[in-house]
C-alpha positions as CSV (number, residue, x, y, z in Angstrom):
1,X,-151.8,193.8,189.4
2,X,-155.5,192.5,189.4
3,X,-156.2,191.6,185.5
4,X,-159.5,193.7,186.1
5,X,-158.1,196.8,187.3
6,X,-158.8,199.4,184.3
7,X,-155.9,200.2,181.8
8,X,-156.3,203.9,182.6
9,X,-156.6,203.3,186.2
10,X,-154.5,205.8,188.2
11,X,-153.1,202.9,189.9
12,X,-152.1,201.9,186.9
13,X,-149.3,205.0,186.7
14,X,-148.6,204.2,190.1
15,X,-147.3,200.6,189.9
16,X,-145.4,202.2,186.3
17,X,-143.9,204.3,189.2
18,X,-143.0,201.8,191.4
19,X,-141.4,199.1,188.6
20,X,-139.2,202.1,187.5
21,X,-138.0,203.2,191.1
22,X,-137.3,199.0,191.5
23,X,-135.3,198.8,188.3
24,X,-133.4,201.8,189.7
25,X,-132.9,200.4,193.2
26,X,-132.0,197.4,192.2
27,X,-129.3,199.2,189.6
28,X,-130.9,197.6,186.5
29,X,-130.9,201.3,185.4
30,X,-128.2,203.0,186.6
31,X,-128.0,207.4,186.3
32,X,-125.2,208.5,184.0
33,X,-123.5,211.1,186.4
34,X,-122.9,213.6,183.5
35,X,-125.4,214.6,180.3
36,X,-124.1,211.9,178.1
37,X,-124.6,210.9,174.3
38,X,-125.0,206.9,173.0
39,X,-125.2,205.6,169.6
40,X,-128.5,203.8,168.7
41,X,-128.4,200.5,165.8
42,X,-131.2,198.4,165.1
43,X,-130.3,195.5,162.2
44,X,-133.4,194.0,160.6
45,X,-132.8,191.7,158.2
46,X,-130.3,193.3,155.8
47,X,-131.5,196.6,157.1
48,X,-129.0,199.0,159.8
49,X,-129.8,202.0,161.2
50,X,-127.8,203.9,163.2
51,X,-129.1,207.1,165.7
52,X,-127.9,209.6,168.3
53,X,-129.4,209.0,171.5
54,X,-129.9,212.8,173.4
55,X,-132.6,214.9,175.0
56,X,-134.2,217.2,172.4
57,X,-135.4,220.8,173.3
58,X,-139.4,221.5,174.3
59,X,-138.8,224.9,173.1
60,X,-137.7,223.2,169.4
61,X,-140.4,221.5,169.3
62,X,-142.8,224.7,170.5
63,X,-141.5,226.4,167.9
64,X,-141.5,224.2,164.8
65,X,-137.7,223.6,165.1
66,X,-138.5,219.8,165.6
67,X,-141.6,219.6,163.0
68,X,-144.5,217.4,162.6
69,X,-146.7,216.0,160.3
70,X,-149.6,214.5,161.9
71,X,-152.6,215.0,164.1
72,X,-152.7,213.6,167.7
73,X,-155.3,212.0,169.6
74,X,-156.5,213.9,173.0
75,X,-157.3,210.2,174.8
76,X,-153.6,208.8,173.6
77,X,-152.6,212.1,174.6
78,X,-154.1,211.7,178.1
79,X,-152.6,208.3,178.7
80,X,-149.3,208.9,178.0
81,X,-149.1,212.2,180.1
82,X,-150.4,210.7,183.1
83,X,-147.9,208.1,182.3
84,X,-144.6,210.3,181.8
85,X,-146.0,212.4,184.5
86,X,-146.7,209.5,187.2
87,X,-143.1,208.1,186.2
88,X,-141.3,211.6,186.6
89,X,-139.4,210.2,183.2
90,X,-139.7,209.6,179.5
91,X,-139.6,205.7,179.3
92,X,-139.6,205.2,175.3
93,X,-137.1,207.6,173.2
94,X,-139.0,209.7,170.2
95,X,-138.4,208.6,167.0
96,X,-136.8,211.6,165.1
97,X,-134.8,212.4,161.4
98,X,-132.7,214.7,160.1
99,X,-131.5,215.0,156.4
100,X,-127.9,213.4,156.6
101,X,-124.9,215.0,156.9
102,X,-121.6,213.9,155.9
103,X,-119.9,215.2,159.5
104,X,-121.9,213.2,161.1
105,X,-121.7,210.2,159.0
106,X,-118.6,210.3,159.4
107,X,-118.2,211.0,163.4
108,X,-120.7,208.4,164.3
109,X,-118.9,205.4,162.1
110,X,-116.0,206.2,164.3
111,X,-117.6,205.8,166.9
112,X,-118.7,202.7,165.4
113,X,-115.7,200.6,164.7
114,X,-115.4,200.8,168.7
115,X,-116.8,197.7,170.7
116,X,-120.1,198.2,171.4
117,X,-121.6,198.4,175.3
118,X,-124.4,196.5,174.6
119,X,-125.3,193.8,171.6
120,X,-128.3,191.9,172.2
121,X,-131.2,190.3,169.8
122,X,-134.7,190.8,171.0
123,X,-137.1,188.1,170.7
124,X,-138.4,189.7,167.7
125,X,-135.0,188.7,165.8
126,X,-133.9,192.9,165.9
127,X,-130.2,193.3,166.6
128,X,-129.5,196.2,169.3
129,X,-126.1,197.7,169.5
130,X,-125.3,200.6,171.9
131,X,-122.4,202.3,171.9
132,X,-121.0,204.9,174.5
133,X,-120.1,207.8,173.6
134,X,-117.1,209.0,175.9
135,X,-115.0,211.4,174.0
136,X,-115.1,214.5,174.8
137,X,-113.6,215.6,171.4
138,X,-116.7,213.8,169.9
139,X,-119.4,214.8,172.2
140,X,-118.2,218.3,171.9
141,X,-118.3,217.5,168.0
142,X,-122.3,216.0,168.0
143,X,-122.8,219.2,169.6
144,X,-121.3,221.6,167.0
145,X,-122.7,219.3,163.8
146,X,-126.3,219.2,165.2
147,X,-126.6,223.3,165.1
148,X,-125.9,223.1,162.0
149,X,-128.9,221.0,161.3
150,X,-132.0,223.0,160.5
151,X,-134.5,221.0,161.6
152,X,-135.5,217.9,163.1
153,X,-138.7,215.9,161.9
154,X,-141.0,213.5,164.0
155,X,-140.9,210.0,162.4
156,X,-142.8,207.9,164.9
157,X,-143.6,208.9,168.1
158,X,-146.3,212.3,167.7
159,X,-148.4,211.1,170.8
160,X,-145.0,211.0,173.3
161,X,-143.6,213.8,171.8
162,X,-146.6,216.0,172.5
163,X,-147.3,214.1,175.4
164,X,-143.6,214.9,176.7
165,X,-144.3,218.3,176.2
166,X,-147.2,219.0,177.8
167,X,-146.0,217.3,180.8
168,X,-143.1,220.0,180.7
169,X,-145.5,223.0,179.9
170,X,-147.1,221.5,183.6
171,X,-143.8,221.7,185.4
172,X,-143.2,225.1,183.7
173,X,-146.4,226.4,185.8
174,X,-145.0,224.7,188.6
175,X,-142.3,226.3,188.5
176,X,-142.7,230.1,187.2
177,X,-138.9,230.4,187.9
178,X,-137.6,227.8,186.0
179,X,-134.2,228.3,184.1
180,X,-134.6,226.2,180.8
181,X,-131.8,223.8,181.9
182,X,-134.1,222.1,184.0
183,X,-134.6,217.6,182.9
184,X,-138.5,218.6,182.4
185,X,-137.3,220.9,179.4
186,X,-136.2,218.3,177.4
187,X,-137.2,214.9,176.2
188,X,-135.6,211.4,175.5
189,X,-135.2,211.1,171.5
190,X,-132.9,208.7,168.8
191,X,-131.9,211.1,166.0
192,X,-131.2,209.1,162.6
193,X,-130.4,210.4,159.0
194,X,-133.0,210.5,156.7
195,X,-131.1,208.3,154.4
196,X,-130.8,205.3,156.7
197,X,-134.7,204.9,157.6
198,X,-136.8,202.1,156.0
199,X,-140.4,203.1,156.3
200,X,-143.1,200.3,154.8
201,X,-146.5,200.1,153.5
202,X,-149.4,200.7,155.2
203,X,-152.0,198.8,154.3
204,X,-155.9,199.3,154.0
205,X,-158.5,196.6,154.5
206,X,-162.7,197.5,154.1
207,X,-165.2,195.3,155.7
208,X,-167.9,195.7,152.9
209,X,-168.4,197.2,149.5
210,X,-171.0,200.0,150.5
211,X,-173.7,198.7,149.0
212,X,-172.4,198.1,145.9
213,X,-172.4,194.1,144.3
214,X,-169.2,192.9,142.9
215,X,-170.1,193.7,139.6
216,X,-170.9,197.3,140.2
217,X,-167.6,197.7,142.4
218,X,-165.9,196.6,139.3
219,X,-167.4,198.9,136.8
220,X,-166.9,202.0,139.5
221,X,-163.1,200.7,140.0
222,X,-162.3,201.4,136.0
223,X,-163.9,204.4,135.8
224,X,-161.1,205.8,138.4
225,X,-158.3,203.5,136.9
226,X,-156.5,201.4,135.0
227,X,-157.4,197.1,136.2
228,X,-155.0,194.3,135.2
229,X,-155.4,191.4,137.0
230,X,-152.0,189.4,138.0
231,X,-151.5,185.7,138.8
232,X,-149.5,186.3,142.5
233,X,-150.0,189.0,145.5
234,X,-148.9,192.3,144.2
235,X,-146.9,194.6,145.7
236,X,-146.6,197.8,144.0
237,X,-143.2,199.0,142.8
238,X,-143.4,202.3,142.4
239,X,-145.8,205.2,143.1
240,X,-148.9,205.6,141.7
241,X,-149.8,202.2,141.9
242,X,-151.9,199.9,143.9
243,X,-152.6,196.3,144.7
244,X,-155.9,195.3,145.1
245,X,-157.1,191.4,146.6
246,X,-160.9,190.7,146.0
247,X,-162.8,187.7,145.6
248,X,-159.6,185.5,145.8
249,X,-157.8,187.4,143.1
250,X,-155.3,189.9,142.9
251,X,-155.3,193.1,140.8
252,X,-152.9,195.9,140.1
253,X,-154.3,199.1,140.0
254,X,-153.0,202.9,138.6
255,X,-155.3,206.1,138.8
256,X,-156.0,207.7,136.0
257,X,-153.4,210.2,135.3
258,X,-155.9,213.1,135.4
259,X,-157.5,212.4,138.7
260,X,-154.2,212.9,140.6
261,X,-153.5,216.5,141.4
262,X,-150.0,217.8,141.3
263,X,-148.3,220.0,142.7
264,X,-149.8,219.8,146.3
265,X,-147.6,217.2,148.4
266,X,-150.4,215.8,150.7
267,X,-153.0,215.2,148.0
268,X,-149.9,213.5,145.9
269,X,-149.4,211.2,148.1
270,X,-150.5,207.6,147.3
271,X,-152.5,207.2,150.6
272,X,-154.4,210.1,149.5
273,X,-155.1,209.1,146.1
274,X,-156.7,205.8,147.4
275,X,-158.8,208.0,149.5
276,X,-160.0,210.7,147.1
277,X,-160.3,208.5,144.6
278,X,-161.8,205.1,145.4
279,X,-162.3,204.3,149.4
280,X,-164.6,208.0,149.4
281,X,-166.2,208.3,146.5
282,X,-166.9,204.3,145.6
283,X,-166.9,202.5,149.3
284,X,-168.2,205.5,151.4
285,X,-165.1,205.6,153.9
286,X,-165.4,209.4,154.8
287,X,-163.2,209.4,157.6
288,X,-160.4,206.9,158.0
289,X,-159.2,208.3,161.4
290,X,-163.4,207.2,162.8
291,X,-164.8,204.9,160.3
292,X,-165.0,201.6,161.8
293,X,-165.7,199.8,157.9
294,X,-161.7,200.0,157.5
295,X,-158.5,198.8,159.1
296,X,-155.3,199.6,158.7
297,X,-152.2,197.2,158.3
298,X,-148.5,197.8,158.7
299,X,-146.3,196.2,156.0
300,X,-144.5,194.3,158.3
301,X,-147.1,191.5,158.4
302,X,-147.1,191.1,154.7
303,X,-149.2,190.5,151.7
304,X,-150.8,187.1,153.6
305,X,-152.0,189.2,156.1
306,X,-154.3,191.0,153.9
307,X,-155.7,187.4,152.2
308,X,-156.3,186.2,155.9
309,X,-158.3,189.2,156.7
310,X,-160.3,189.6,153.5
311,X,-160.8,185.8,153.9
312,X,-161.8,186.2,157.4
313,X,-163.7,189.7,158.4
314,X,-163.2,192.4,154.8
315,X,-164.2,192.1,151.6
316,X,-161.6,194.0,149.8
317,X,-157.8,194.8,150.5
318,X,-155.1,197.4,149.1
319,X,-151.7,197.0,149.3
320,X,-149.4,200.6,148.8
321,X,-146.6,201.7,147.9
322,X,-144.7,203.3,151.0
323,X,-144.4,206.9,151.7
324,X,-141.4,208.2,151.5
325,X,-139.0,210.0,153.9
326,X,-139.0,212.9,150.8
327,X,-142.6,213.4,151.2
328,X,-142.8,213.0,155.0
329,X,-140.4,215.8,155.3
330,X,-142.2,218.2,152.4
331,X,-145.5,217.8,154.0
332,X,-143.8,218.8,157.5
333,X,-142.3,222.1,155.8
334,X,-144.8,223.2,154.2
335,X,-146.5,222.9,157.6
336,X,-149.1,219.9,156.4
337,X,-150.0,217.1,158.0
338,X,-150.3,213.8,156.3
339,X,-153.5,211.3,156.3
340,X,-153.8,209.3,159.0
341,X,-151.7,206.1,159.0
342,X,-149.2,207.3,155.9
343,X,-146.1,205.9,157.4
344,X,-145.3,202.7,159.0
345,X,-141.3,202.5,160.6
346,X,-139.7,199.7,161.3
347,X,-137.7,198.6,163.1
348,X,-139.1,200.0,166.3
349,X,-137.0,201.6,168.8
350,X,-136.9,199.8,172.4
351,X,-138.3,201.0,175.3
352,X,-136.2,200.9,178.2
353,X,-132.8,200.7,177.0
354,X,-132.6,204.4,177.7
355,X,-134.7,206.5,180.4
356,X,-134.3,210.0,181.1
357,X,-135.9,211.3,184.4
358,X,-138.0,214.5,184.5
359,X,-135.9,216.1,188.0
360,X,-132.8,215.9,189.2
């Protein structure tokens, strides 16, 4: 397509349309001729996790079944409606958790020790296995373990997910007779255990001090916390603590013990404490979801990262501890949602491996 043509152009959805119809034609995607289940690894490093690849229920999420725990955007939102509705399909699987279970542990290991359909390395150096899952003894078995699951949580993936609904909750007016067993009622997910996922720090980077000269910054800083300064790039080990790179030197950071409120699991979290307590009151950042003064940075690009861009466009960095799956699931029951850019997964599910088309 022309390189000038909008990125929300409606032609756009329509070529996204036509490259999916191709890959279907051409029986690069081929259509399972029965509803059928696939195991899901990704290897990173020394890290493996392993997922159940099936359509999850509209009405689960609609009803808090599958829950979430953060805000979505209206103008992502918009994009990848048009998207999943120009498409007819859901092109990228939600990224979901459960907490583990020992029957399924168990069932999907067997499933394991089989060979593998596919087993490929991305470019990215991410190992993707797939396994099919052809048993009726075991599909029947998925089945009967996943009621007994509770509940379902969101672990990357809010804007499809909603998007993916919505799209549904169009057909549904569509179609005033629909059945519920209808494609459009469901959407394309990867279930893992909660014990399996690997979620890093997400790190902040602010373009200026607020006004404030170094010194000042300084003297603000230890009225909040605790300052030792530390001869490498500092990655927190534990929670409650905080790295901090400015003026070419690294300090470690902890917030005085009385500032951090207990007891309420989204002002506990770390991410929060850096906002209440320094980026708000001392550098002015009111809201990180608008405030163009800061920038986010997953913990995938490492420590360097946040040198280069302090050297280069900020003025100060903070490196966290990560969130953990614990806390992402509290704050979803209690029916929270969590600061904006708490959690950062890896590593990220591929798009394409798995499609699952809207009609029949």
């Amino acid at each position: 397509m022309d390189p000038e043509i909008d990125l929300y152009d409606p032609a756009v959805y329509r070529q996204a349309r036509k490259n999916l119809e191709r890959l279907i034609s051409d029986h690069i995607l081929i259509q399972d001729e029965q509803p059928q289940f696939y195991l899901y690894a990704l290897k990173m490093g020394e890290h493996e996790q392993t997922g159940l690849v099936a359509c999850t229920s509209v009405d689960e999420y609609l009803d808090g079944t599958i829950k979430k725990h953060e805000l979505t955007r209206s103008e992502k939102e918009q994009d990848r409606i048009h998207h999943v509705d120009s498409c007819d399909a859901n092109t990228g699987p939600i990224f979901l958790t459960y907490r583990h279970q020992e029957e399924i542990d168990r069932r999907v290991q067997k499933i394991r020790n089989e060979a593998p359909l596919y087993d490929f390395v991305s470019d990215d150096g991410i190992r993707h296995r797939v396994w099919h899952v052809r048993n009726q003894e075991d599909i029947s078995g998925f089945i009967q373990d996943f009621a007994k699951v509770p509940a379902l949580y969101i672990a990357d993936g809010h804007h499809r997910a909603a998007s993916a609904v919505k799209v549904a909750q169009m057909r549904r007016k569509e179609h005033p007779g629909y059945s519920g067993d209808e494609p459009f009622n469901y959407f394309l997910s990867v279930v893992f255990p909660d014990n399996q996922l690997d979620i890093l720090d997400y790190n902040r980077v602010v373009k200026d001090l607020n006004g404030l000269t170094p010194q000042d910054f300084m003297a603000a800083l230890q009225e909040k916390c605790e300052i030792e300064a530390v001869d490498q790039a500092y990655r927190p080990n534990s929670k409650g603590q905080f790295g901090m790179y400015f003026e070419d030197q690294w300090y470690k950071l902890k917030i005085h013990d009385e500032l951090v409120e207990k007891g309420d699991p989204v002002k506990g979290l770390d991410v929060s404490v850096l906002q209440e307590q320094i980026l708000s009151p001392i550098l002015g950042i009111g809201d990180p979801r608008v405030d163009q003064r800061i920038d986010f940075v997953g913990g995938i690009r490492g420590l360097k990262e946040l040198e280069r861009r302090v050297h280069a466009d900020m003025q100060v960095a903070f490196s966290m501890y990560p969130t953990s799956v614990g806390e992402l699931m509290a704050i979803a029951d209690a029916g929270l949602l969590m600061p904006p850019k708490s959690t950062w997964f890896e590593p990220k599910l591929r798009s394409g491996l798995f499609i699952h088309k809207l009609s029949k």
